[in-house]
C-alpha positions as CSV (number, residue, x, y, z in Angstrom):
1,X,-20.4,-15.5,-27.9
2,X,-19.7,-14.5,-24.5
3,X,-22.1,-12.3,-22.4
4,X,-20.7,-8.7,-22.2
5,X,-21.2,-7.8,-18.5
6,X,-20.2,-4.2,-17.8
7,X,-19.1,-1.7,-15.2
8,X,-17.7,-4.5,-12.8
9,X,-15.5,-1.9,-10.7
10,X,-11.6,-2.9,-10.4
11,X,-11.5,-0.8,-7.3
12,X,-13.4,1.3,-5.0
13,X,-15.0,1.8,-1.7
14,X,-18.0,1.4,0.4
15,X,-20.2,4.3,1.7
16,X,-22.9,4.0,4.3
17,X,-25.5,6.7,5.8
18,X,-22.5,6.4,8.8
19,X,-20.0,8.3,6.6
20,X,-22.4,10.7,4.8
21,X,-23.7,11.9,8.1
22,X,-20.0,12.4,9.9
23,X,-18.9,13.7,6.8
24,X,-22.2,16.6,6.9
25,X,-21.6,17.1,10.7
26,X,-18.1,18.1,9.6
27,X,-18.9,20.2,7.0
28,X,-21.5,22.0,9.5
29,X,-19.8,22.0,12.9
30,X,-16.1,21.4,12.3
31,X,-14.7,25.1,12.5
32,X,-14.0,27.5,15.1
33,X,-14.1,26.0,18.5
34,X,-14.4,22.4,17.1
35,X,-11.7,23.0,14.0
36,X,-9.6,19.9,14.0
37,X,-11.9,17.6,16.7
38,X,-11.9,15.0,14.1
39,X,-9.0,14.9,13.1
40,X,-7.8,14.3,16.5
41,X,-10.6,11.6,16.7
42,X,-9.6,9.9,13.8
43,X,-5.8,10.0,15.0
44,X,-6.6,8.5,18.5
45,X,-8.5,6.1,17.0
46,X,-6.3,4.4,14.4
47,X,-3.2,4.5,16.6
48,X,-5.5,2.3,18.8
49,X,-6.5,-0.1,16.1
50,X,-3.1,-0.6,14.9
51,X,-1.6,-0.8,17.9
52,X,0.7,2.6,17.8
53,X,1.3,5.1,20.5
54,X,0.9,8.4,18.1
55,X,-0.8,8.7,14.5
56,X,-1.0,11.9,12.4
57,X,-3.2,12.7,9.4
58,X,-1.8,13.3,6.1
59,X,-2.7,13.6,2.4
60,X,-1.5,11.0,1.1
61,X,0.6,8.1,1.9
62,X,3.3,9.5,-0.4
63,X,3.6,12.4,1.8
64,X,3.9,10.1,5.1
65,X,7.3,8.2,3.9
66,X,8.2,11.4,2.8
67,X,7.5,13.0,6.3
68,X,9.4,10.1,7.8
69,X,12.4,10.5,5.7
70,X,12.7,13.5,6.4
71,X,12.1,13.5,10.2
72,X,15.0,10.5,10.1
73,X,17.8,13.2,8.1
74,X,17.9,11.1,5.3
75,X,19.4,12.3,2.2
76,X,22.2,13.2,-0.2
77,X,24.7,10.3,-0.1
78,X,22.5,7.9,1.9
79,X,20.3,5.0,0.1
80,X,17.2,3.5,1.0
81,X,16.3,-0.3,-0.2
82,X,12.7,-0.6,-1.6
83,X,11.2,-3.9,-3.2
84,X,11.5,-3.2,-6.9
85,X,7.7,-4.4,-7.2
86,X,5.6,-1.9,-5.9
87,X,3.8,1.6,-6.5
88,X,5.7,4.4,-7.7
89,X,4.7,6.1,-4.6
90,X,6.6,3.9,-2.7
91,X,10.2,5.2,-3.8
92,X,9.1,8.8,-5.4
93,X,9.8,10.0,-1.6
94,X,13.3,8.8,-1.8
95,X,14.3,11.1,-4.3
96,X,12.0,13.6,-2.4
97,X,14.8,13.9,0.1
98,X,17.8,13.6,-2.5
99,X,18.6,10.0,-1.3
100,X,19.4,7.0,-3.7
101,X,16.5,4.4,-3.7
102,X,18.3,0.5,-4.0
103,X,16.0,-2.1,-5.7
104,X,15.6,-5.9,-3.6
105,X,14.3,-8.6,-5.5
106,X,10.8,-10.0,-4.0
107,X,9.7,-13.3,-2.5
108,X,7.8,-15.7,-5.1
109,X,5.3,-16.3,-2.4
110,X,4.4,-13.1,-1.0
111,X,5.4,-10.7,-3.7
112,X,6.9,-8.6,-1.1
113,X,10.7,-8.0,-0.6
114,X,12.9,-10.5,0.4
115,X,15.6,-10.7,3.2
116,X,18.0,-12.3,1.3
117,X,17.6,-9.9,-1.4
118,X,17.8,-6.8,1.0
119,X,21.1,-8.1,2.6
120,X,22.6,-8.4,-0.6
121,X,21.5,-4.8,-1.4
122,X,23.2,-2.7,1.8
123,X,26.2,-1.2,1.4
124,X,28.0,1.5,4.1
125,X,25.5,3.8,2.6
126,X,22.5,2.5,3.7
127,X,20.4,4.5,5.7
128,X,16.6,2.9,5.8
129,X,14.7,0.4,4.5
130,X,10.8,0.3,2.8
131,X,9.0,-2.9,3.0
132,X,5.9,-2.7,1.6
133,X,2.7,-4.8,2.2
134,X,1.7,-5.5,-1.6
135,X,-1.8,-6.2,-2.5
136,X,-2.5,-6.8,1.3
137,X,0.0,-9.5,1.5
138,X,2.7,-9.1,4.2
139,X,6.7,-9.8,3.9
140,X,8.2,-11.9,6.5
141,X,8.9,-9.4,8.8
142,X,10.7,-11.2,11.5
143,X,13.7,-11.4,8.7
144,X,13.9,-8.1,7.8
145,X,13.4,-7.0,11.1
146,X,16.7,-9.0,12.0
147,X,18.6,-7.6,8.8
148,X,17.7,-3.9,9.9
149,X,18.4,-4.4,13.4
150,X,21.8,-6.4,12.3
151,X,23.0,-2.9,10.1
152,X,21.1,-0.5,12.0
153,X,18.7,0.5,9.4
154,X,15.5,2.4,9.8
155,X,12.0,0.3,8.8
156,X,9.7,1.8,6.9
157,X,6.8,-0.5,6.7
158,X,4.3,0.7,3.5
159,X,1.4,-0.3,4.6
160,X,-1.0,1.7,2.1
161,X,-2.4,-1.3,0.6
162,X,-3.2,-3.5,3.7
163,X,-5.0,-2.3,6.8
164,X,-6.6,-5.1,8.3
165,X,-3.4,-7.5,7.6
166,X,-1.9,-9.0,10.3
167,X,1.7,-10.8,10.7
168,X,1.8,-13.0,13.9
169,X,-1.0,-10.9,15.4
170,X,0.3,-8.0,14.9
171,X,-1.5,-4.9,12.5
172,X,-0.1,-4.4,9.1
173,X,1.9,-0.7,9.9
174,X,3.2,-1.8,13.5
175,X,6.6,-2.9,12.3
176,X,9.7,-0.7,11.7
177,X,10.0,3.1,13.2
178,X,6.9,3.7,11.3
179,X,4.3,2.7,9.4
180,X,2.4,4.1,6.7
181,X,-1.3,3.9,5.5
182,X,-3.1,5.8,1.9
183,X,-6.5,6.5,2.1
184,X,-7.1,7.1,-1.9
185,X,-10.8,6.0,-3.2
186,X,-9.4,2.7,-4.7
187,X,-8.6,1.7,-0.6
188,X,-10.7,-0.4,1.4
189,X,-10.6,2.0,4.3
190,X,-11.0,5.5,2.0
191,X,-10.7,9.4,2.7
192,X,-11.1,10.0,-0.8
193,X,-7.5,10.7,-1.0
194,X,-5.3,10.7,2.3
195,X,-2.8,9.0,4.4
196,X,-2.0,8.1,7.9
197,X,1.4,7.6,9.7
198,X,1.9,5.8,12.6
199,X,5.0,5.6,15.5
200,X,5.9,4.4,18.8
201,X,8.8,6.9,18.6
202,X,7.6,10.4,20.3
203,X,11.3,11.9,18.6
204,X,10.4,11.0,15.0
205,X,6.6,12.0,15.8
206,X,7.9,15.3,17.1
207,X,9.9,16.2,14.3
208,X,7.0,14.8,11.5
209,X,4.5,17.4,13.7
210,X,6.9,20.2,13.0
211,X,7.7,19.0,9.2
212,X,4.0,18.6,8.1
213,X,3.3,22.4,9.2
214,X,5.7,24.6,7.4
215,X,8.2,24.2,10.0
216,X,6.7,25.4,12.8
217,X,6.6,24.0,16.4
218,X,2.7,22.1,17.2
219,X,0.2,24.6,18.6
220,X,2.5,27.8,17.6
221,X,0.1,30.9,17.1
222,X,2.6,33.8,16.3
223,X,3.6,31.8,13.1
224,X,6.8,31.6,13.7
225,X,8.5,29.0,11.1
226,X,12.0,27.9,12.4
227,X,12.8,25.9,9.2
228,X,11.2,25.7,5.4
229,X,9.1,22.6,5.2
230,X,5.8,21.0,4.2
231,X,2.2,21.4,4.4
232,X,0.4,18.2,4.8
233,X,-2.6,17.8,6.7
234,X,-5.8,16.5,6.3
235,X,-9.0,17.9,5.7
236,X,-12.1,17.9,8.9
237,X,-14.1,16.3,6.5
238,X,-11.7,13.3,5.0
239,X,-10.7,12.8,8.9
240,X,-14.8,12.5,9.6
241,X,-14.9,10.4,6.6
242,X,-11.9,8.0,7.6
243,X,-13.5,7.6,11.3
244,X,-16.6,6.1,10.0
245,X,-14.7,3.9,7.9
246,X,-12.7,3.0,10.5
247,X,-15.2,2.3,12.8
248,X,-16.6,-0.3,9.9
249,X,-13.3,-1.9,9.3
250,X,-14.2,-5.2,10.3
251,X,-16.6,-5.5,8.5
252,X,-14.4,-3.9,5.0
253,X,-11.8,-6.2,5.4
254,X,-14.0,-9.5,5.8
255,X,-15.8,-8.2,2.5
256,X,-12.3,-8.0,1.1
257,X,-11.8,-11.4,2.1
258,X,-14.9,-12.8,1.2
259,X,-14.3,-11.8,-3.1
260,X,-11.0,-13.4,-2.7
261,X,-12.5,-16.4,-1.3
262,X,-15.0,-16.3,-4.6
263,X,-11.8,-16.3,-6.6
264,X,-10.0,-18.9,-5.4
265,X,-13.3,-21.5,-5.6
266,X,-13.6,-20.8,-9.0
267,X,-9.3,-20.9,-9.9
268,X,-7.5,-22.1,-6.9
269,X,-7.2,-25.2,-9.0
270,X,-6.5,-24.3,-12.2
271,X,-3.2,-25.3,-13.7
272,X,-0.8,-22.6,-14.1
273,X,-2.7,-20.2,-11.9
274,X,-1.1,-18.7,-8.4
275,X,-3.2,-16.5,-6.6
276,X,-2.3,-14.4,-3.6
277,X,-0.3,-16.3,-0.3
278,X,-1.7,-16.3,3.2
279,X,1.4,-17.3,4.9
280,X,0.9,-19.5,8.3
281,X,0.7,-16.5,10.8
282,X,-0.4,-14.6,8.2
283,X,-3.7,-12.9,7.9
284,X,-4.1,-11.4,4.2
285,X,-6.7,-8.3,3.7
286,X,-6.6,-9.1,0.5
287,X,-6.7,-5.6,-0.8
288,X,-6.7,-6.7,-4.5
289,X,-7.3,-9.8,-5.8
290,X,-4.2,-11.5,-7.5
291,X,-3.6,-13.8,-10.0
292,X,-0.1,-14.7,-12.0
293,X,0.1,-17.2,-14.8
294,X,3.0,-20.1,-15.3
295,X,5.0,-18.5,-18.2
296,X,4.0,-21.9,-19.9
297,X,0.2,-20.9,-20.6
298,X,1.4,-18.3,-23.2
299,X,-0.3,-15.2,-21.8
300,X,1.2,-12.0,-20.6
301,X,-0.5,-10.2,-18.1
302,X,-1.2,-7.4,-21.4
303,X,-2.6,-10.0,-23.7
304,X,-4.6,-11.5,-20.9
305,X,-6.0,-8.0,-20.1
306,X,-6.7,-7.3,-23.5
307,X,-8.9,-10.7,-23.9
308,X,-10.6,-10.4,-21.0
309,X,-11.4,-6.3,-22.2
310,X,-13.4,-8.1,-25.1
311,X,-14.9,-10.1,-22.7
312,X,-16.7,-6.7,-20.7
313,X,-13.9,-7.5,-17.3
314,X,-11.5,-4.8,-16.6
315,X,-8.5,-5.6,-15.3
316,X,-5.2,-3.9,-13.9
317,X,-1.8,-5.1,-14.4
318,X,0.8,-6.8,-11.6
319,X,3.0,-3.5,-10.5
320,X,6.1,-3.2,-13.7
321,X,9.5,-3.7,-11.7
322,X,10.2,-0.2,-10.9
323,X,13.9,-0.6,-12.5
324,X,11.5,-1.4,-15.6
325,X,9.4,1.6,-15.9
326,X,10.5,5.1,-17.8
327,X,11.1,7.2,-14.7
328,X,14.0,5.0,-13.4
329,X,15.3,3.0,-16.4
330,X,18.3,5.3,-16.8
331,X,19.0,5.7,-13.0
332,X,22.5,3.9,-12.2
333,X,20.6,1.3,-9.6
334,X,17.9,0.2,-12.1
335,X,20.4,-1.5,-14.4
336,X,22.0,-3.2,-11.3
337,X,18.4,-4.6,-10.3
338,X,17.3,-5.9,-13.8
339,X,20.2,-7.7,-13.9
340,X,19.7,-9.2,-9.6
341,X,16.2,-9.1,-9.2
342,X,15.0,-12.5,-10.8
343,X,11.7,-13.4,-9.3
344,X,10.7,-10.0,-9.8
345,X,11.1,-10.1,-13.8
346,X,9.7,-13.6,-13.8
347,X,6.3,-12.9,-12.1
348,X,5.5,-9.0,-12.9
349,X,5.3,-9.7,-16.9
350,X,2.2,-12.1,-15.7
351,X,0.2,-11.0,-13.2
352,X,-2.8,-9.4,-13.0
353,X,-5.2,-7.7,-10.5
354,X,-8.9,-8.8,-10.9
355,X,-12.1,-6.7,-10.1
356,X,-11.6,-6.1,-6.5
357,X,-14.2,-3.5,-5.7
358,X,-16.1,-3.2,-2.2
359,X,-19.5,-2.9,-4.4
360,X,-18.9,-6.7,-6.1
361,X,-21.4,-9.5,-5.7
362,X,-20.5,-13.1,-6.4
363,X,-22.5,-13.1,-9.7
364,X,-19.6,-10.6,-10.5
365,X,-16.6,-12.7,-9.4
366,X,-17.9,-15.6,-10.8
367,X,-18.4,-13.8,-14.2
368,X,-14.6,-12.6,-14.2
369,X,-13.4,-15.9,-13.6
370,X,-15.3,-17.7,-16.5
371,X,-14.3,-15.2,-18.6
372,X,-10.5,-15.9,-17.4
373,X,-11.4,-19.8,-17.5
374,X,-12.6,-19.8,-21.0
375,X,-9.5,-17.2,-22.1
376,X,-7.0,-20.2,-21.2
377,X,-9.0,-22.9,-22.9
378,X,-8.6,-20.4,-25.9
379,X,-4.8,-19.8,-25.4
């Protein structure tokens, strides 16, 4: 019998006496007079990190591509290319704004979306593009900047699941007209829930300003609303939150790193295991740790999950194709990309996310990946 070892977290952050006591400074002093000071502090300070010239606060990363679709005029009648292999958050904002989401196949290396596949998906409706930076992984963003730039597309570049990635020495979230960041508790930079979006253009920051605030121009005080539109802001106390965690981030991301590096000791090796890619030029944050099995082992990523469930390790599935799941499989586009989008169908059915928590110890990683040794001895 194997030993049950329990509560190993799949996901989650790490808190220090730095947050609780910005957080409690918030909560006591952040009104009045000092209402919104950090907010503006944690702003300033991750447009600097990423290498941006503005950054506003949001509520979620959902509600920053929303914000940026919007600001851009997309809508009825356009389309927007996403990777068919991500969150549902991704592309929910693309119907947001009554546009048609597209669905790219991904790379076999990266799991991100692939040029080749975008090319193929532009038509004379085409009005953006949403590459997204899966499990902390980065798409080769020299291509698609070249594709956009060749049609005159908008980039998006999701980076909710990667601060601390870099592509040629630049941050994940400095590529494309802007870049997004989510804050949930299951990120390695957390406000609890929250999001962060990022520009170097001062016209779409303008416009996101005036969005996020029920239509109303920055620093208005006779609440006068010129248009109908959205309230999303962060909280004093997620922003006092975020700039602790911020001001740790070297120090999340290199844990990060370090529990993949106890992964791949332990499976780089095995036969018919791929974990995650660090391209050269590439600096992966890891944000969850990967693996996806050769189709020849017998396993899906379910049947693996439910083995290693018996075995005390919680796991969470690869991302479904998003032409795949219930909310898009009668949508016109999602029968299109189940028939294009190969490598997407061949590796989602067989990947899995291990335990990827900030709180893991190596007695924890190495327990996972006995457990997933012993399960493919089993078959």
């Amino acid at each position: 019998m194997c030993p049950v070892k329990k509560d190993i977290p799949i996901a989650g952050p790490w808190i220090t006496q730095k947050e609780v006591a910005l957080v409690a400074d918030a909560a006591q002093n952040a009104w009045y007079g000092r209402a919104g000071e950090y907010n503006d502090r944690f702003e300033k300070a991750f447009a600097k990190f990423v290498g941006a010239d503005f950054a506003t606060s949001l509520p979620s990363c959902t509600s920053a591509i929303h914000l940026a679709l919007a600001a851009l005029g997309i809508g009825p009648g356009d389309e927007v290319v996403v990777p068919d292999v991500t969150w549902i958050a991704s592309v929910a904002p693309v119907l947001y704004v009554g546009a048609t989401p597209v669905f790219a196949d991904i790379r076999p290396d990266t799991w991100c979306l692939c040029h080749q596949s975008l090319e193929e998906c532009i038509t004379k409706k085409t009005r953006a593009v949403i590459a997204v930076d899966l499990y902390g992984s980065m798409p080769d963003m020299d291509s698609i900047s070249a594709v956009c730039r060749k049609h005159g597309l908008a980039l998006v570049e999701d980076a909710a699941e990667a601060i601390g990635s870099e592509y040629k020495g630049r941050a994940a979230g400095s590529f494309g007209l802007a870049g997004v960041f989510s804050f949930h508790g299951s990120k390695t930079l957390t406000t609890g829930e929250g999001g962060m979006l990022v520009t170097n253009d001062s016209s779409l920051f303008s416009r996101v300003l005036f969005l996020r605030d029920h239509g109303r121009d920055p620093g208005d005080i006779m609440f006068f609303n010129r248009e109908v539109a959205y309230k999303y802001k962060m909280s004093s106390l997620q922003a006092a939150l975020g700039l602790a965690q911020l001001e740790r981030i070297d120090e999340l991301v290199s844990k990060k790193r370090e529990i993949f590096s106890w992964y791949r000791q332990k499976l780089a090796a095995v036969d018919g295991l791929c974990l995650n890619a660090e391209p050269a030029g590439v600096k992966n944050s890891y944000w969850m740790s990967t693996i996806v099995l050769d189709k020849a082992l017998g396993l899906t990523k379910e049947s693996l999950m439910a083995k290693l469930k018996e075995k005390g390790v919680m796991t969470r599935p690869f991302f479904h194709p998003l032409s795949a799941i219930p909310a898009f499989k009668e949508h016109p586009q999602a029968e299109l990309a189940r028939k294009r989008n190969k490598t997407a169908y061949r590796i989602a059915p067989f990947g899995l996310n291990l335990p990827s928590a900030l709180s893991l110890a190596k007695d924890d990683a190495d327990f996972v990946s006995d457990a997933i040794l012993k399960v493919i001895r089993q078959g």
